[in-house]
PQR file with spaces between the fields and no chain letter, atoms N, CA, C, O and H, PARSE charges and radii, in Angstrom:
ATOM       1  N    UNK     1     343.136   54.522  108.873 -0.4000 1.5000
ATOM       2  CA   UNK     1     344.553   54.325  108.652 -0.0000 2.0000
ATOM       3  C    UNK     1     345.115   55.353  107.679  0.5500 1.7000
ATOM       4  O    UNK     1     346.248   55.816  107.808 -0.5500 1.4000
ATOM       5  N    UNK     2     344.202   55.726  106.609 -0.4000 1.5000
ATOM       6  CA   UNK     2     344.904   56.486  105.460 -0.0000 2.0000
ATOM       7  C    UNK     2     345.115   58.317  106.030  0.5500 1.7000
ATOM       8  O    UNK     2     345.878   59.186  105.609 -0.5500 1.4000
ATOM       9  H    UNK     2     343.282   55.351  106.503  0.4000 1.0000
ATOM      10  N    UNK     3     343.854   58.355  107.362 -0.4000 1.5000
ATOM      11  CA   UNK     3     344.542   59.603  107.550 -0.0000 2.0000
ATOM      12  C    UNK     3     345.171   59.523  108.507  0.5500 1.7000
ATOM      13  O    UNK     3     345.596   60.671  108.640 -0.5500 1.4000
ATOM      14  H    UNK     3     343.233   57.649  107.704  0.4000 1.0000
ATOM      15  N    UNK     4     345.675   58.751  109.577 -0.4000 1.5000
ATOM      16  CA   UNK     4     346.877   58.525  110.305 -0.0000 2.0000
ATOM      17  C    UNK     4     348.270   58.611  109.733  0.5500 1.7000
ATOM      18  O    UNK     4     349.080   59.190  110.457 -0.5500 1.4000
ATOM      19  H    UNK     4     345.330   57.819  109.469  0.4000 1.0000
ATOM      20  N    UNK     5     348.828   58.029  108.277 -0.4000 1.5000
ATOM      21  CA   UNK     5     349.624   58.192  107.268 -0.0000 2.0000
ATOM      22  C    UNK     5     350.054   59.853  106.750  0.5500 1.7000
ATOM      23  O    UNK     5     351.052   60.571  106.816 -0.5500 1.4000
ATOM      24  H    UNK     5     348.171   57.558  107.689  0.4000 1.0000
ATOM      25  N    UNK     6     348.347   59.973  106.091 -0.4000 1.5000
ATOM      26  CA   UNK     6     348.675   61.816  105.662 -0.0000 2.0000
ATOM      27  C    UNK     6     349.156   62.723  106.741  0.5500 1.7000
ATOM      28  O    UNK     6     349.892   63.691  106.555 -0.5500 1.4000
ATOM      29  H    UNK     6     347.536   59.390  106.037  0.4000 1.0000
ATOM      30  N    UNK     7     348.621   62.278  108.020 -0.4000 1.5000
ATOM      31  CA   UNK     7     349.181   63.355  109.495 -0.0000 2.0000
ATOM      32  C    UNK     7     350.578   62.923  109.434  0.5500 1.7000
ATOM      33  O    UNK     7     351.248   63.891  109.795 -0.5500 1.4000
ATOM      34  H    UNK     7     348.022   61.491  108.171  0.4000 1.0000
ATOM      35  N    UNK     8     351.439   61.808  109.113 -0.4000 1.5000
ATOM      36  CA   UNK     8     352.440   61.871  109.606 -0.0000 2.0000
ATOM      37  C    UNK     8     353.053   62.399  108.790  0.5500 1.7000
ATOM      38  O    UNK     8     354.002   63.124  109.088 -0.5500 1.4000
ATOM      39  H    UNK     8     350.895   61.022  108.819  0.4000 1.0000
ATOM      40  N    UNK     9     352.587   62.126  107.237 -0.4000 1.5000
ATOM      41  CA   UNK     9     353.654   62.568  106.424 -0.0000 2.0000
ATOM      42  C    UNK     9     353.802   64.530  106.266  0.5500 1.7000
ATOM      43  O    UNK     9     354.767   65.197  105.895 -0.5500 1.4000
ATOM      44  H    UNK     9     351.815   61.537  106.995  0.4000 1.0000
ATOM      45  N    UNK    10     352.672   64.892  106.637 -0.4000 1.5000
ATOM      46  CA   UNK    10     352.282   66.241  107.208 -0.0000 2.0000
ATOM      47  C    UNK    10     353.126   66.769  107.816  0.5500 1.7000
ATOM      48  O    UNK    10     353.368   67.956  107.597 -0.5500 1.4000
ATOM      49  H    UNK    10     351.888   64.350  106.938  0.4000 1.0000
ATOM      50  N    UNK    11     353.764   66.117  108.678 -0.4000 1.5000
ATOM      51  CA   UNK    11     354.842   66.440  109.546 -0.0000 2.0000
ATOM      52  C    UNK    11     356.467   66.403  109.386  0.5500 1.7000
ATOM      53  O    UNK    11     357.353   66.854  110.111 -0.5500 1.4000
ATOM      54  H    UNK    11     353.567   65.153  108.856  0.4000 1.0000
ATOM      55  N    UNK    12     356.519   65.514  107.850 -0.4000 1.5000
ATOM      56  CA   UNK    12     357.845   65.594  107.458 -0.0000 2.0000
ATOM      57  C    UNK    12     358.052   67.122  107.004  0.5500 1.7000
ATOM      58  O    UNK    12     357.142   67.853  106.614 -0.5500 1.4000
ATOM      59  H    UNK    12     355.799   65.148  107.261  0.4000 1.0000
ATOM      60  N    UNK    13     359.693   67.555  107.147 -0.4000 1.5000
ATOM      61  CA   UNK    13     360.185   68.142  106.082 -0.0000 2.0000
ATOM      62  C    UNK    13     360.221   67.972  104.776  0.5500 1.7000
ATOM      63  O    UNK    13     360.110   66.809  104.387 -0.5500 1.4000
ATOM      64  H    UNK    13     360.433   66.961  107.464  0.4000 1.0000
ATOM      65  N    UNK    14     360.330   68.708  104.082 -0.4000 1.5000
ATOM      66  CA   UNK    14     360.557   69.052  102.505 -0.0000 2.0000
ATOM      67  C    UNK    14     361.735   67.509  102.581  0.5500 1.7000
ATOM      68  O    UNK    14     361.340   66.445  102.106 -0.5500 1.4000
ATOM      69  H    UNK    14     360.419   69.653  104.398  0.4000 1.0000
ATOM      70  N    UNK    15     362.832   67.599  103.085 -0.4000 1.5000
ATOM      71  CA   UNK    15     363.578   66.595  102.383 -0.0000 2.0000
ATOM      72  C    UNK    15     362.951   64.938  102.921  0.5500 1.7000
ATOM      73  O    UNK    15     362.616   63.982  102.222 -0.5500 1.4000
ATOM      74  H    UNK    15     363.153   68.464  103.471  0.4000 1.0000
ATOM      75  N    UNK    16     362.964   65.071  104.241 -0.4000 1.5000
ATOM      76  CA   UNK    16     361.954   63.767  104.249 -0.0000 2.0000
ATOM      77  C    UNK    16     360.958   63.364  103.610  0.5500 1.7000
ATOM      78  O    UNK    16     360.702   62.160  103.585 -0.5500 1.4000
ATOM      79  H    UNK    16     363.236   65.847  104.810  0.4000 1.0000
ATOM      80  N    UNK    17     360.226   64.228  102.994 -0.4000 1.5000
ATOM      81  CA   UNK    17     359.043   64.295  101.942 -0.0000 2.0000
ATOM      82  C    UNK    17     359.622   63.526  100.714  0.5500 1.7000
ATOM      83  O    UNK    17     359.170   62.544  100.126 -0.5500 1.4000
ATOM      84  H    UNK    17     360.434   65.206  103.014  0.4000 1.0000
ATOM      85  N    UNK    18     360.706   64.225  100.506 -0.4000 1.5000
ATOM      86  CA   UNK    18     361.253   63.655   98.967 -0.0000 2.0000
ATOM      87  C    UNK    18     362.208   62.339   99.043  0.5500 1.7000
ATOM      88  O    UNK    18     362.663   61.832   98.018 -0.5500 1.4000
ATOM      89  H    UNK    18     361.074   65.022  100.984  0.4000 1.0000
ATOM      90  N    UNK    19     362.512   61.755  100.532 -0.4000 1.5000
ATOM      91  CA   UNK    19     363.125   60.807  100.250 -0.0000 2.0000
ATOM      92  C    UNK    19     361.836   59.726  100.600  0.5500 1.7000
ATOM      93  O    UNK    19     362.191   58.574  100.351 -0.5500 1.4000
ATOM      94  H    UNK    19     362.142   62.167  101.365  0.4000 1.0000
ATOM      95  N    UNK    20     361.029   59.774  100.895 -0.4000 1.5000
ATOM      96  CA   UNK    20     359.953   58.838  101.409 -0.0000 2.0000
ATOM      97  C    UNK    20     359.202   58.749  100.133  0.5500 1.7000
ATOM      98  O    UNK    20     358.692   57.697   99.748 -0.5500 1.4000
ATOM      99  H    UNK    20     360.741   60.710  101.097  0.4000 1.0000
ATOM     100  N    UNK    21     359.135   60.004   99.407 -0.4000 1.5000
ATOM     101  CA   UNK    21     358.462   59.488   97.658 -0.0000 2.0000
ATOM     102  C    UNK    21     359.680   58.785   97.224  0.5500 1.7000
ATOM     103  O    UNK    21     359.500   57.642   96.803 -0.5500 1.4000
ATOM     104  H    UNK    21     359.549   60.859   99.720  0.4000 1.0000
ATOM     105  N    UNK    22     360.553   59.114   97.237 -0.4000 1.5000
ATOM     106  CA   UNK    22     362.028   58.068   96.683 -0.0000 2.0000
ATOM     107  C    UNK    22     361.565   57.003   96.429  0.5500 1.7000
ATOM     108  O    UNK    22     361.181   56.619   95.324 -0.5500 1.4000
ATOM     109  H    UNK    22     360.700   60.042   97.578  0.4000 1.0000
ATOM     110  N    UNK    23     361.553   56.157   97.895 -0.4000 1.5000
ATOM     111  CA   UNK    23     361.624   54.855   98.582 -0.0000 2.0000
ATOM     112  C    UNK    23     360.031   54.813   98.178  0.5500 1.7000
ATOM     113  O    UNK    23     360.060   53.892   97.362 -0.5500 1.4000
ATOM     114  H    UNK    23     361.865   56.468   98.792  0.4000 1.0000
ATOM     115  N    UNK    24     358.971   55.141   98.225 -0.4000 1.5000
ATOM     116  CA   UNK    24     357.956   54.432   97.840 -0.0000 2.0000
ATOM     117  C    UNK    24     357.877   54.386   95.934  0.5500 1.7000
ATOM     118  O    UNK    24     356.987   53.674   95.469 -0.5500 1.4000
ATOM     119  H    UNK    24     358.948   55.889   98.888  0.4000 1.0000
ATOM     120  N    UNK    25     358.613   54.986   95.136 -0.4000 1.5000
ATOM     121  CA   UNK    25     358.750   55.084   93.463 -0.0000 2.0000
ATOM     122  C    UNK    25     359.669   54.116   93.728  0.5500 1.7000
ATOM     123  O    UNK    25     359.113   53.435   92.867 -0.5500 1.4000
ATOM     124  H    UNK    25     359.336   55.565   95.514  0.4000 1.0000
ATOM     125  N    UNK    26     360.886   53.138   94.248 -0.4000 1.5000
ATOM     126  CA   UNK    26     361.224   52.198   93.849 -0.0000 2.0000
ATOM     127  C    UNK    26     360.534   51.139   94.073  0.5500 1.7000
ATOM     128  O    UNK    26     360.516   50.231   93.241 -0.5500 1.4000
ATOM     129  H    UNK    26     361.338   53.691   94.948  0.4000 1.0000
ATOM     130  N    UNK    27     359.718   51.055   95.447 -0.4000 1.5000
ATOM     131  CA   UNK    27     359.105   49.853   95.613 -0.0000 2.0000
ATOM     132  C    UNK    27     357.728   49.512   94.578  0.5500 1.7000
ATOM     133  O    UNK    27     357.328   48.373   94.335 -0.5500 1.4000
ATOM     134  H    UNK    27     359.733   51.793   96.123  0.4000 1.0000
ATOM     135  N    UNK    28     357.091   50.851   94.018 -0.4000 1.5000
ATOM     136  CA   UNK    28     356.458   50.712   92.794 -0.0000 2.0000
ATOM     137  C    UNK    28     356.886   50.069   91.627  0.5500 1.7000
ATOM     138  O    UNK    28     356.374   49.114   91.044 -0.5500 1.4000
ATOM     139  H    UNK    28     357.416   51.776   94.215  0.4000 1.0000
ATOM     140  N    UNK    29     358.067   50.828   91.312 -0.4000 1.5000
ATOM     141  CA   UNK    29     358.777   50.791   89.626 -0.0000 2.0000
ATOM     142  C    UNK    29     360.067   48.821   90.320  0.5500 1.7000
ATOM     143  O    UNK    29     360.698   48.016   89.634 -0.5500 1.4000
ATOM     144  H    UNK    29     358.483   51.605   91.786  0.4000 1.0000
ATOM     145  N    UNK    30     359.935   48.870   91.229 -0.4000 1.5000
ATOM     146  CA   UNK    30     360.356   47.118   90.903 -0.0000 2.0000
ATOM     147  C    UNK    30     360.058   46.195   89.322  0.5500 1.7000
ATOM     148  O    UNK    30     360.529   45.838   88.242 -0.5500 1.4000
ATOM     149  H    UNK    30     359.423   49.523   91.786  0.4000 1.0000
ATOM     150  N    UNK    31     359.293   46.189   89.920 -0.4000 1.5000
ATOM     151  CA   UNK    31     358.449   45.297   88.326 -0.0000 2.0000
ATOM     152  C    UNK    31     357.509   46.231   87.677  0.5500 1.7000
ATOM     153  O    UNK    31     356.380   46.564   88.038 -0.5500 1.4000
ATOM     154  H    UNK    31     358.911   46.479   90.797  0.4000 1.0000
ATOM     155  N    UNK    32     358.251   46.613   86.569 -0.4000 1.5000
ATOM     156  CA   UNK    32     357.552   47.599   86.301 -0.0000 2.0000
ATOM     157  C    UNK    32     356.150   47.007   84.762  0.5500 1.7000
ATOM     158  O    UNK    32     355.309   47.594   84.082 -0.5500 1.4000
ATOM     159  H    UNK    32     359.168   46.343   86.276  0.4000 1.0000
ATOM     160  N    UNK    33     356.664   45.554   84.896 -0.4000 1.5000
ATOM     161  CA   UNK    33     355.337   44.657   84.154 -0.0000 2.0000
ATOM     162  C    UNK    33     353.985   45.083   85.058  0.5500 1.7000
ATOM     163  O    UNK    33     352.967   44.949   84.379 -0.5500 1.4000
ATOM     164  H    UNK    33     357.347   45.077   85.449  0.4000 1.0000
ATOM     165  N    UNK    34     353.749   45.518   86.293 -0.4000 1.5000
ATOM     166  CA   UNK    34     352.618   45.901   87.362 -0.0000 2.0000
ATOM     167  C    UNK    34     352.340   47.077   86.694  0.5500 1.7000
ATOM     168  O    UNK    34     351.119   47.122   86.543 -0.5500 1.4000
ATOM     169  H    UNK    34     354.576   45.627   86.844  0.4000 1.0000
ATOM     170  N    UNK    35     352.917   48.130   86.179 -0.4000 1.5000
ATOM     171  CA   UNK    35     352.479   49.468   86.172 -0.0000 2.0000
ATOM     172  C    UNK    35     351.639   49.365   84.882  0.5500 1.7000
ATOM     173  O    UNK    35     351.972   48.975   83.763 -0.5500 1.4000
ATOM     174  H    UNK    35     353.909   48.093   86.302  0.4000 1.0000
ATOM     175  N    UNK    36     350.704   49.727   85.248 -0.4000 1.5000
ATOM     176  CA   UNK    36     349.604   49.450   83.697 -0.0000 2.0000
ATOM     177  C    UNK    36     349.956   50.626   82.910  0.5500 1.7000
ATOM     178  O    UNK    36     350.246   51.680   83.475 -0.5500 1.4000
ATOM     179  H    UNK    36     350.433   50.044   86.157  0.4000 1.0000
ATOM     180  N    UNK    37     349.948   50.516   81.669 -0.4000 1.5000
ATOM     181  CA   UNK    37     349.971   51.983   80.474 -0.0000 2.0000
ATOM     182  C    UNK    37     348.614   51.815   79.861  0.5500 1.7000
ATOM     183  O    UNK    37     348.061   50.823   79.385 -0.5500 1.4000
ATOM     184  H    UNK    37     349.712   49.659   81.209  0.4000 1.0000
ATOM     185  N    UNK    38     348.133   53.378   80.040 -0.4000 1.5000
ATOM     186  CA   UNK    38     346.916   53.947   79.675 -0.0000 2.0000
ATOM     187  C    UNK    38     346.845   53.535   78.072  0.5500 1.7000
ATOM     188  O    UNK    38     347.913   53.094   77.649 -0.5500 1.4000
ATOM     189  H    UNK    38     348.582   54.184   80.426  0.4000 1.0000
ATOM     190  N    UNK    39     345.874   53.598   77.207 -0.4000 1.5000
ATOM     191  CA   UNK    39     345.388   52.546   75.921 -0.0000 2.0000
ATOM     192  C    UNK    39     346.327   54.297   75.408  0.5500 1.7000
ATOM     193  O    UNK    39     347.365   54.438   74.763 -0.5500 1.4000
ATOM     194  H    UNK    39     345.006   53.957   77.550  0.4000 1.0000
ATOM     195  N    UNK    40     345.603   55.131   75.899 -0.4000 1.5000
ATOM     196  CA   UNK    40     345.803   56.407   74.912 -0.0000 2.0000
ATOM     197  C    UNK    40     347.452   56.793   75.041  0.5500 1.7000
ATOM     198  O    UNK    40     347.816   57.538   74.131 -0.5500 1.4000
ATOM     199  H    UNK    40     344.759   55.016   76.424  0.4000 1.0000
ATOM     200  N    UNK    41     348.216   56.526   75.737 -0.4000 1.5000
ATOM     201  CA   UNK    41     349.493   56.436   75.808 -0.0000 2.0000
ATOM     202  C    UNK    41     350.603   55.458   74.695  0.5500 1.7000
ATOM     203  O    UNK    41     351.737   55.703   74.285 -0.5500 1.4000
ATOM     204  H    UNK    41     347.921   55.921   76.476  0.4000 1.0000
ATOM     205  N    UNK    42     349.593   54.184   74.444 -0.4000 1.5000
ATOM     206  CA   UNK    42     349.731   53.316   73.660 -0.0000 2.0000
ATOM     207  C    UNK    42     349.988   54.053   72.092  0.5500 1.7000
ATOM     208  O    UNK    42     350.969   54.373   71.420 -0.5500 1.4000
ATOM     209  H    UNK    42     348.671   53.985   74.778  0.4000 1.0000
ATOM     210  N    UNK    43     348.478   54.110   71.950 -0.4000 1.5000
ATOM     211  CA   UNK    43     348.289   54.885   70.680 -0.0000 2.0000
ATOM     212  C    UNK    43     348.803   56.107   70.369  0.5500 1.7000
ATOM     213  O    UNK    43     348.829   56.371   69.167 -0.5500 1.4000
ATOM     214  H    UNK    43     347.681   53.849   72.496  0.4000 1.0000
ATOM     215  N    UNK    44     349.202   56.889   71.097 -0.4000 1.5000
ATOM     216  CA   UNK    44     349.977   58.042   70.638 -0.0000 2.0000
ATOM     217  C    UNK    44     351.557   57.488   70.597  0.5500 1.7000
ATOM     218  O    UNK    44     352.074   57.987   69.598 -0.5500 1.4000
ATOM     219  H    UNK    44     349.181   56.675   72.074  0.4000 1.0000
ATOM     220  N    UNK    45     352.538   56.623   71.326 -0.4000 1.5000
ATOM     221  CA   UNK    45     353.232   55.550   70.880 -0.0000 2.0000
ATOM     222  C    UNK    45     353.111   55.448   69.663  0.5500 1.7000
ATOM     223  O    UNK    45     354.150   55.925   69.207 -0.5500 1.4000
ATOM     224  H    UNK    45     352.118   56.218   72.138  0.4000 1.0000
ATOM     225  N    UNK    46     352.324   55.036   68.649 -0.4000 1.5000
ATOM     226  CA   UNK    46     352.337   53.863   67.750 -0.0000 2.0000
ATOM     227  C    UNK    46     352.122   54.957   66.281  0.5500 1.7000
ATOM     228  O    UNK    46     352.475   54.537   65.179 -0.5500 1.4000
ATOM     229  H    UNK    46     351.480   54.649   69.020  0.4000 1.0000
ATOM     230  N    UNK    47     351.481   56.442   66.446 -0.4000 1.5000
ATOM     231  CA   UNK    47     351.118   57.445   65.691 -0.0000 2.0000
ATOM     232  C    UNK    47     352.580   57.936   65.844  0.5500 1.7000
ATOM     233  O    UNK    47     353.139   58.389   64.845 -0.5500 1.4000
ATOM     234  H    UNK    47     351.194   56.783   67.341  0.4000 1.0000
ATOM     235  N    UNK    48     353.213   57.877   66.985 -0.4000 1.5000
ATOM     236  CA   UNK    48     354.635   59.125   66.608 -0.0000 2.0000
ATOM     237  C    UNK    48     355.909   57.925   65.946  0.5500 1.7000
ATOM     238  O    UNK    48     356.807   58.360   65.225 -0.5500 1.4000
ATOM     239  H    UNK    48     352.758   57.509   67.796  0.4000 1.0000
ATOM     240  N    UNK    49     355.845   56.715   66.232 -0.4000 1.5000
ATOM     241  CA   UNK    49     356.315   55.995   65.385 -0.0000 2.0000
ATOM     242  C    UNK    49     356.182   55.684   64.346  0.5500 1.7000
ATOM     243  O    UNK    49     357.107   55.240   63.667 -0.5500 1.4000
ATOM     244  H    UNK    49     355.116   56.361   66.818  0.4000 1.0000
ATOM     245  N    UNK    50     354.593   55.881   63.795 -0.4000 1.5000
ATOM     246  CA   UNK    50     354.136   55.757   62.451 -0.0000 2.0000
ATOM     247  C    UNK    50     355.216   56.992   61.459  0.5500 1.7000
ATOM     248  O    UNK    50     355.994   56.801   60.524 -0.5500 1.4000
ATOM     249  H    UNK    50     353.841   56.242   64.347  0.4000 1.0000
ATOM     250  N    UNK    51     354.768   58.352   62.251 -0.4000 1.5000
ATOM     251  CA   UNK    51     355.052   59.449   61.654 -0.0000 2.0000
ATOM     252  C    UNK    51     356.643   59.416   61.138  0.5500 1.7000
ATOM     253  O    UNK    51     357.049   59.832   60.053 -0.5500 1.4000
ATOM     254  H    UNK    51     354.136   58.508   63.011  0.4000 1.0000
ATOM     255  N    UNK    52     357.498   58.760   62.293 -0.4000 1.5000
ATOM     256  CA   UNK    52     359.217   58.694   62.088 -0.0000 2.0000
ATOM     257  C    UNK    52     359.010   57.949   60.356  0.5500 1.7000
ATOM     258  O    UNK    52     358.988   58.341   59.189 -0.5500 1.4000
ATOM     259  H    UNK    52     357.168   58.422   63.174  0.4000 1.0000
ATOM     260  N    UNK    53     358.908   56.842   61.019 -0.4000 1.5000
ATOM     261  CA   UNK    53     358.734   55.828   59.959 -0.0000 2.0000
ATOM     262  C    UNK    53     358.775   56.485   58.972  0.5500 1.7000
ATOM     263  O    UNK    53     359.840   56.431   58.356 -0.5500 1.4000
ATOM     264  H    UNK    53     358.926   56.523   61.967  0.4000 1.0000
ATOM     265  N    UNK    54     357.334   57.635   58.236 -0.4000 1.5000
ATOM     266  CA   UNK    54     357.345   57.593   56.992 -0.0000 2.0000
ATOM     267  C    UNK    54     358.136   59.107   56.882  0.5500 1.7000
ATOM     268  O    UNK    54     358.128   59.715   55.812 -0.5500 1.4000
ATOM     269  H    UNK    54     356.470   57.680   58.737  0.4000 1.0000
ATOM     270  N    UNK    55     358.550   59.439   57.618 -0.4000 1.5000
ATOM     271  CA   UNK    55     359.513   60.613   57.352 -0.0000 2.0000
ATOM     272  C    UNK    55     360.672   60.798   58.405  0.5500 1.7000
ATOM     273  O    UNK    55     360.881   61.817   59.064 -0.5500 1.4000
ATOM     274  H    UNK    55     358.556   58.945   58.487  0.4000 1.0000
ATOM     275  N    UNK    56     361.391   59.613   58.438 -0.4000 1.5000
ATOM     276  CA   UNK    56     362.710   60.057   59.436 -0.0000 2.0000
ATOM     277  C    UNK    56     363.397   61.359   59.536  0.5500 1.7000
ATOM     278  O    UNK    56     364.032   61.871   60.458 -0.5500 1.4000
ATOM     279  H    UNK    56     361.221   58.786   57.903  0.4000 1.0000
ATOM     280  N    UNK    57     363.038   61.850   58.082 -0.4000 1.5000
ATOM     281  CA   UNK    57     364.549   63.474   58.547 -0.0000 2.0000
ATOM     282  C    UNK    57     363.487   64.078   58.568  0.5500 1.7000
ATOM     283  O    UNK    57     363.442   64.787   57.563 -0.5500 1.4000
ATOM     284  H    UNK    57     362.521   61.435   57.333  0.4000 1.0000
ATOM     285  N    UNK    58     362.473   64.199   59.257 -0.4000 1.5000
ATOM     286  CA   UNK    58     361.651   65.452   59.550 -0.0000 2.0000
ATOM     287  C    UNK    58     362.098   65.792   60.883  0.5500 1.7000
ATOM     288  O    UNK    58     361.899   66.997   61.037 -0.5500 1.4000
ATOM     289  H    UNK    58     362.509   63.623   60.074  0.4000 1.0000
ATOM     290  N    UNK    59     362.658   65.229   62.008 -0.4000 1.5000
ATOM     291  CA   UNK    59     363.344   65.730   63.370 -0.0000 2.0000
ATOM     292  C    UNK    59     363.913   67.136   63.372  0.5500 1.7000
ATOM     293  O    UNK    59     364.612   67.504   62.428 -0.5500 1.4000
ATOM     294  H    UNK    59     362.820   64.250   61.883  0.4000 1.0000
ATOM     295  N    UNK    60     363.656   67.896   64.343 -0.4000 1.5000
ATOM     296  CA   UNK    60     363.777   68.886   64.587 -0.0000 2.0000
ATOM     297  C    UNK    60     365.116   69.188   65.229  0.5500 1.7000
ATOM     298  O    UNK    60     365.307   68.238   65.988 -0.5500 1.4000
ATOM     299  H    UNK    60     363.088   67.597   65.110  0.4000 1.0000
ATOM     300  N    UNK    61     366.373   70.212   65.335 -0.4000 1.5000
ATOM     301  CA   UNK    61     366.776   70.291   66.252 -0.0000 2.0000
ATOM     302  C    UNK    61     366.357   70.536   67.888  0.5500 1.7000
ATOM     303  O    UNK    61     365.284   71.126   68.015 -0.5500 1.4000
ATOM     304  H    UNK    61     366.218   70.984   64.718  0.4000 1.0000
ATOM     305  N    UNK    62     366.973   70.210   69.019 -0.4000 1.5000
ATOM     306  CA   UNK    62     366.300   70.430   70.077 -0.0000 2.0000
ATOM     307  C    UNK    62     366.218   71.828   70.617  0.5500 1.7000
ATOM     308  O    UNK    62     365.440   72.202   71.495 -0.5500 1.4000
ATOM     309  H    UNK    62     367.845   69.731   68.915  0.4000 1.0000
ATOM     310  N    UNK    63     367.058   72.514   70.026 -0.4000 1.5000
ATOM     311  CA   UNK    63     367.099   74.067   69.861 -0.0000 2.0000
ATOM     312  C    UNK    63     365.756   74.478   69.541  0.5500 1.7000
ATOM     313  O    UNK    63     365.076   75.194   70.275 -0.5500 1.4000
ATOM     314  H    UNK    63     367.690   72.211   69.312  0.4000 1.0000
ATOM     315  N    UNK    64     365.241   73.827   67.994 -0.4000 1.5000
ATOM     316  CA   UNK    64     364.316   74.427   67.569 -0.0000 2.0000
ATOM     317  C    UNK    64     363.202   73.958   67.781  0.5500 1.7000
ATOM     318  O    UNK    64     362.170   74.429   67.303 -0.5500 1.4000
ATOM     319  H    UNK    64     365.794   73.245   67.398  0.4000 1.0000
ATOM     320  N    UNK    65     363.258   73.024   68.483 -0.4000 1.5000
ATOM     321  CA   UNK    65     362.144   71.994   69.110 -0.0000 2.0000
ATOM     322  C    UNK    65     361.545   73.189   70.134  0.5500 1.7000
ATOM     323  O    UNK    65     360.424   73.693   70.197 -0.5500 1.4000
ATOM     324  H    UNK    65     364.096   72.642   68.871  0.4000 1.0000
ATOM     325  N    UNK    66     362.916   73.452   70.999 -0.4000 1.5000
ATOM     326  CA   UNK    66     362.997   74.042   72.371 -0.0000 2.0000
ATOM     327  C    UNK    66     361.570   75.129   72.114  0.5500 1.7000
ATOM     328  O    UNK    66     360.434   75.121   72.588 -0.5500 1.4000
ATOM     329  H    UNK    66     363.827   73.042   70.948  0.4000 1.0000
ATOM     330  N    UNK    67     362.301   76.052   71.095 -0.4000 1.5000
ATOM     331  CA   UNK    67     361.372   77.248   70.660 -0.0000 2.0000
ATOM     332  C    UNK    67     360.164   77.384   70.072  0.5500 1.7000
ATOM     333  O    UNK    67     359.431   78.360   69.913 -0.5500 1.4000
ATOM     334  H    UNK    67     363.224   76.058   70.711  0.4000 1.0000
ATOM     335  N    UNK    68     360.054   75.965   69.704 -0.4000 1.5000
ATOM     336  CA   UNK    68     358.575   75.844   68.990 -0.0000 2.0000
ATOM     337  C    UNK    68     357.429   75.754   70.362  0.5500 1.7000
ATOM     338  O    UNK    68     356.220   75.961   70.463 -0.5500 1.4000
ATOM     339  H    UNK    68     360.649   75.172   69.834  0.4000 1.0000
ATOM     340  N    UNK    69     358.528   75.329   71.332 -0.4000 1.5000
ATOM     341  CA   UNK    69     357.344   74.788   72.522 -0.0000 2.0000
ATOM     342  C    UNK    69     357.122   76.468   73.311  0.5500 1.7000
ATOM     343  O    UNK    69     356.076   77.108   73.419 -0.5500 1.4000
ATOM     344  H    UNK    69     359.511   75.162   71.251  0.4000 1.0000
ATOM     345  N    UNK    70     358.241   76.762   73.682 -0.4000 1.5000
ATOM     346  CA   UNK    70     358.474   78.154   73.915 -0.0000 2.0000
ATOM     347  C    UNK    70     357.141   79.022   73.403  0.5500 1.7000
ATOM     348  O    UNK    70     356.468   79.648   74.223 -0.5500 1.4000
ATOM     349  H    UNK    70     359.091   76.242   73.595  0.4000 1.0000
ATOM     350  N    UNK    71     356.729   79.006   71.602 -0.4000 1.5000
ATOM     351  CA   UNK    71     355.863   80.040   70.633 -0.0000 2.0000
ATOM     352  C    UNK    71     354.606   79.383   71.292  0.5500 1.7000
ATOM     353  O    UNK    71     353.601   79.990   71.661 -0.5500 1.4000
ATOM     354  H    UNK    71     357.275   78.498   70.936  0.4000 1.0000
ATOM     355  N    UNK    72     354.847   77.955   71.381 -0.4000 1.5000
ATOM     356  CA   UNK    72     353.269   77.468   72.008 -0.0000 2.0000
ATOM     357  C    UNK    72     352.599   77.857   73.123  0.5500 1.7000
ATOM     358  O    UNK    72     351.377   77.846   73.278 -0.5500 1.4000
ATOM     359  H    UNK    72     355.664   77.462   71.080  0.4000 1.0000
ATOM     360  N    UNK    73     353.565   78.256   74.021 -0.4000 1.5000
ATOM     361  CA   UNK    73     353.400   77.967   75.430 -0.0000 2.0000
ATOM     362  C    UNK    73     351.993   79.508   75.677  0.5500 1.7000
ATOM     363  O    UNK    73     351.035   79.675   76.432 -0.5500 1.4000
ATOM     364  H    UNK    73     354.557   78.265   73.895  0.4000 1.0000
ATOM     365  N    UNK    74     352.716   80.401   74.432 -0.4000 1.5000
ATOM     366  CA   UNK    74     352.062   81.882   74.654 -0.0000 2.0000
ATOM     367  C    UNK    74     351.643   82.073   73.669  0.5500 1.7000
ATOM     368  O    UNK    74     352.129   83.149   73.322 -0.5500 1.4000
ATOM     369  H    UNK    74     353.495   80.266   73.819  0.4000 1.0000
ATOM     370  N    UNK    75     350.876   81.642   72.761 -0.4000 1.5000
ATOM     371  CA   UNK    75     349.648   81.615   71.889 -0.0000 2.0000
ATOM     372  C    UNK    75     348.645   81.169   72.311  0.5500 1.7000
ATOM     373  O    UNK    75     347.637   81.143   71.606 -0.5500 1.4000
ATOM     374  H    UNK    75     350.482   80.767   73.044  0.4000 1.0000
């Protein structure tokens, strides 16, 4: 069955492609109490909230956010 599925979807276009992931991401994200979150998703959660916490005005502009990721990207 699962490669009867991949052949068909094989055969969509680019936009049929993207409306058929559409329609299968809502019937996922319904209840989104089903979608499990990874432990390590958790915990990095709970470390970048820690961090606000004990230093709220450390936020970056998104400008300079932008560019820090930018210096990273090519080091």
């Amino acid at each position: 069955m699962k490669t009867d599925i991949i052949t068909e979807f094989a055969k969509l276009d680019k936009s049929e492609k993207i409306l058929l992931v559409e329609e299968l991401w809502e019937t996922i994200s319904e209840d989104e109490s089903d979608i499990p979150i990874p432990e390590s998703h958790i915990k990095e959660l709970e470390t970048r909230r820690a961090e606000y916490a004990s230093a709220p005005g450390r936020l970056l502009p998104v400008q300079e956010l932008a560019d820090h990721i930018e210096r990273r990207k090519y080091s």
